[in-house]
C-alpha positions in Angstrom: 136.8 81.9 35.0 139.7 80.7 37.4 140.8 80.1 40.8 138.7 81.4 43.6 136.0 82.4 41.4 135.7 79.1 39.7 134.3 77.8 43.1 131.1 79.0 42.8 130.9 79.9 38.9 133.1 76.9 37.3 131.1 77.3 33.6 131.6 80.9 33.6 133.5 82.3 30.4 133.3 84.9 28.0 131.1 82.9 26.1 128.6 83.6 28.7 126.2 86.4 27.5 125.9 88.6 30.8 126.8 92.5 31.5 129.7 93.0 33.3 128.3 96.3 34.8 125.2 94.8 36.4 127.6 91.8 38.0 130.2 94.0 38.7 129.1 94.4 42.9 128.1 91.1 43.0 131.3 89.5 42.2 133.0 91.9 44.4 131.2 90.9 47.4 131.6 86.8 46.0 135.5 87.4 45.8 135.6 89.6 49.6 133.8 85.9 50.5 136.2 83.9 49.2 139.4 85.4 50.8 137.0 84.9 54.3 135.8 81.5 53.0 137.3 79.0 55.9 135.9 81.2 57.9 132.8 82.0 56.2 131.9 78.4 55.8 132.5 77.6 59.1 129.9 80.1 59.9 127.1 79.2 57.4 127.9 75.4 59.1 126.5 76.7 62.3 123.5 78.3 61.2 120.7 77.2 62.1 117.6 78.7 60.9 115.1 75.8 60.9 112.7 77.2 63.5 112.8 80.2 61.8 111.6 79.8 58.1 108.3 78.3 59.1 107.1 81.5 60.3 107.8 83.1 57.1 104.4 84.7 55.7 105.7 86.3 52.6 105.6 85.4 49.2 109.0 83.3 48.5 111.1 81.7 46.0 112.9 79.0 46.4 115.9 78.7 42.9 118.4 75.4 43.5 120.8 74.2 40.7 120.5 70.2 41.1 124.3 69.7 41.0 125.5 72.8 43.5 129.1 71.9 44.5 128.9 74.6 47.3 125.4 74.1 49.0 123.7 70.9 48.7 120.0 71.0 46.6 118.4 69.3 49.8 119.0 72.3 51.5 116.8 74.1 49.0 114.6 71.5 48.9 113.9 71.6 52.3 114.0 75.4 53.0 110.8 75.6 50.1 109.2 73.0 52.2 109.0 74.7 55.8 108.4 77.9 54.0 104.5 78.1 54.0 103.1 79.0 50.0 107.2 79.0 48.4 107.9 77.9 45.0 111.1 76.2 44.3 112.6 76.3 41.0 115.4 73.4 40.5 118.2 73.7 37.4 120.4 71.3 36.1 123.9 72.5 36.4 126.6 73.1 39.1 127.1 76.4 39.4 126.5 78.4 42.9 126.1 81.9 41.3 122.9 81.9 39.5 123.8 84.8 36.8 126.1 81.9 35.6 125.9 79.1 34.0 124.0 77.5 30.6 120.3 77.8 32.4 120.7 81.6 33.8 118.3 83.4 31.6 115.9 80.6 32.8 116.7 81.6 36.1 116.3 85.1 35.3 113.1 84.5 33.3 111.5 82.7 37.0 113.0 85.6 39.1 110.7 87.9 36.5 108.1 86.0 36.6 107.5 85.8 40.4 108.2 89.4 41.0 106.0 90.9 38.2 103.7 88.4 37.8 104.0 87.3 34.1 107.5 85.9 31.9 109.0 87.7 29.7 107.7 88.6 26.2 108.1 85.7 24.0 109.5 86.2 21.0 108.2 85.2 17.3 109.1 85.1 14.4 106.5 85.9 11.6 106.2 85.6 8.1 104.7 86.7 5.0 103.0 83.6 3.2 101.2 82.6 -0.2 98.5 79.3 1.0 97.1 77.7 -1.5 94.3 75.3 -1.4 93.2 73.5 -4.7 90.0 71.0 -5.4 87.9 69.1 -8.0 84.6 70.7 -8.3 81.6 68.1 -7.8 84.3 66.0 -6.7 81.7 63.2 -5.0 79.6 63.2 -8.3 83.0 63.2 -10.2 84.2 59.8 -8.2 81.0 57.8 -8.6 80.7 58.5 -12.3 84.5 57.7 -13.4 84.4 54.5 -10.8 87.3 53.8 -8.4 90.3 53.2 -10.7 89.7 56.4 -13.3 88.9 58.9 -10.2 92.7 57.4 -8.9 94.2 58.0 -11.8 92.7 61.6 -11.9 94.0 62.7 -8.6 97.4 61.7 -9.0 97.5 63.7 -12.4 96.3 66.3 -10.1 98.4 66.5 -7.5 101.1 65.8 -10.0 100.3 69.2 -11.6 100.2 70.9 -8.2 103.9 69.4 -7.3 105.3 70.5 -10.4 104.1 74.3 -9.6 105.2 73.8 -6.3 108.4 72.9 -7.3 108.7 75.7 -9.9 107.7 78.5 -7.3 109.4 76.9 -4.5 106.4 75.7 -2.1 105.9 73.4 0.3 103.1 70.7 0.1 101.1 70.7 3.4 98.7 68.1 2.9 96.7 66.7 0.7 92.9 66.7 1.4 91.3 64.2 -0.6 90.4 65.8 -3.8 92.7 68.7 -3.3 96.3 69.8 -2.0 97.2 72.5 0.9 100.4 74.2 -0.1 102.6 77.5 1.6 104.9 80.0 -0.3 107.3 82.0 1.3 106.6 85.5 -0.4 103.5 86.3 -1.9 103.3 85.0 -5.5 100.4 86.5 -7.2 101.6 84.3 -10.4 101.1 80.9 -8.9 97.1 80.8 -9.3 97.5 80.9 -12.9 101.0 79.0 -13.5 98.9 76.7 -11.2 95.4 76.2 -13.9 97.7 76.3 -17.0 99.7 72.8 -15.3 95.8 72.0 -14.9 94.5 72.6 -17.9 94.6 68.5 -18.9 92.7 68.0 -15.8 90.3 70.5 -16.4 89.0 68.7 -19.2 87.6 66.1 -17.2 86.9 67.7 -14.1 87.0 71.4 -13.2 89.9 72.6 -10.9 88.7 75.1 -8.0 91.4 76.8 -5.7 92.0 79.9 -3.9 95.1 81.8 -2.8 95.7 84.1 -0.1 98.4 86.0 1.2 98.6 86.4 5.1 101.0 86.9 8.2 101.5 83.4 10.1 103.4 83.3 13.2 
């Protein structure tokens, strides 16, 4: 936006995701302002309204950007302190008009907010996942019969065999929880369970392999 406009909305573009229609009266009474402003900001200069707005007993809100070129944020600041029970919102930014600007559908979303009582929905995005969750049975018996070094060796051939199926079905290790390994898949793979005990089928001979899989929406 520029010339008179740009006063009070100087990021304003077409980037800026807004309806036209909805803004349409507001701008026109911003632009009948700015052809008055000399004398419109001579008038706002001699307002005084400060033994006024402590006698205000209704529920108020208070929305400042920090950097307003066209009224200062102490004036906000102090306007939501003599008003008994306000909330003041501040945003970073510089613009006066507050459906402008990177931070207006945060402004929006505190307008909502105060008026209804609750934000706006908040979106998420879900997905359908495989989880897998593998481990040695008897694992504690396992480790003190095969002795430090032998029970080492015997995980890292196990989670070796779970990378590898991870790999091959494009999954994604979570963790590993001692004697076993947490792992997502982005669709539901009913194969990977047994693609998964065939890698393990070394292992198996000296311990038995446990797992489960289960396919569930996660957020």
């Amino acid at each position: 936006m520029t010339g008179r406009a740009a006063i009070f909305a100087r990021r304003a573009g077409p980037q800026r995701q807004f309806k036209m229609s909805e803004a349409r009266s507001a701008l026109r009474t911003v632009t009948s302002l700015l052809y008055m402003r000399p004398t419109y900001a001579r008038m706002n200069h001699l307002l005084d309204i400060s033994d006024i707005v402590a006698t205000i007993r209704v529920p108020t809100l208070v929305i400042h950007r920090t950097d307003d070129k066209n009224i200062i944020v102490e004036g906000g600041r102090s306007l939501a302190k003599h008003i008994l029970g306000a909330r003041y919102f501040e945003f970073p930014g510089d613009d006066h008009i507050p459906f402008f600007g990177d931070n207006a559908g945060d402004i929006a979303d505190a307008i909502e907010e105060f008026l209804t009582g609750s934000g706006p929905p908040v979106a998420v995005d879900r997905v359908l996942a495989t989880v897998l969750f593998t481990g040695i049975l008897g694992s504690t018996e396992k480790a003190a019969a095969l002795g430090d070094h032998r029970w080492r060796d015997l995980l890292d051939h196990h989670h070796a065999a779970i990378r590898c199926s991870l790999s091959r079905f494009h999954g994604r290790e979570i963790k590993t929880t001692g004697d076993g390994v947490l792992a997502t898949f982005a669709k539901c793979l009913l194969r990977v369970k047994t693609a998964t005990w065939r890698k393990d089928r070394v292992i198996s001979v000296l311990a038995p392999i446990t797992g489960s899989v289960s396919t569930m929406r996660s957020r």
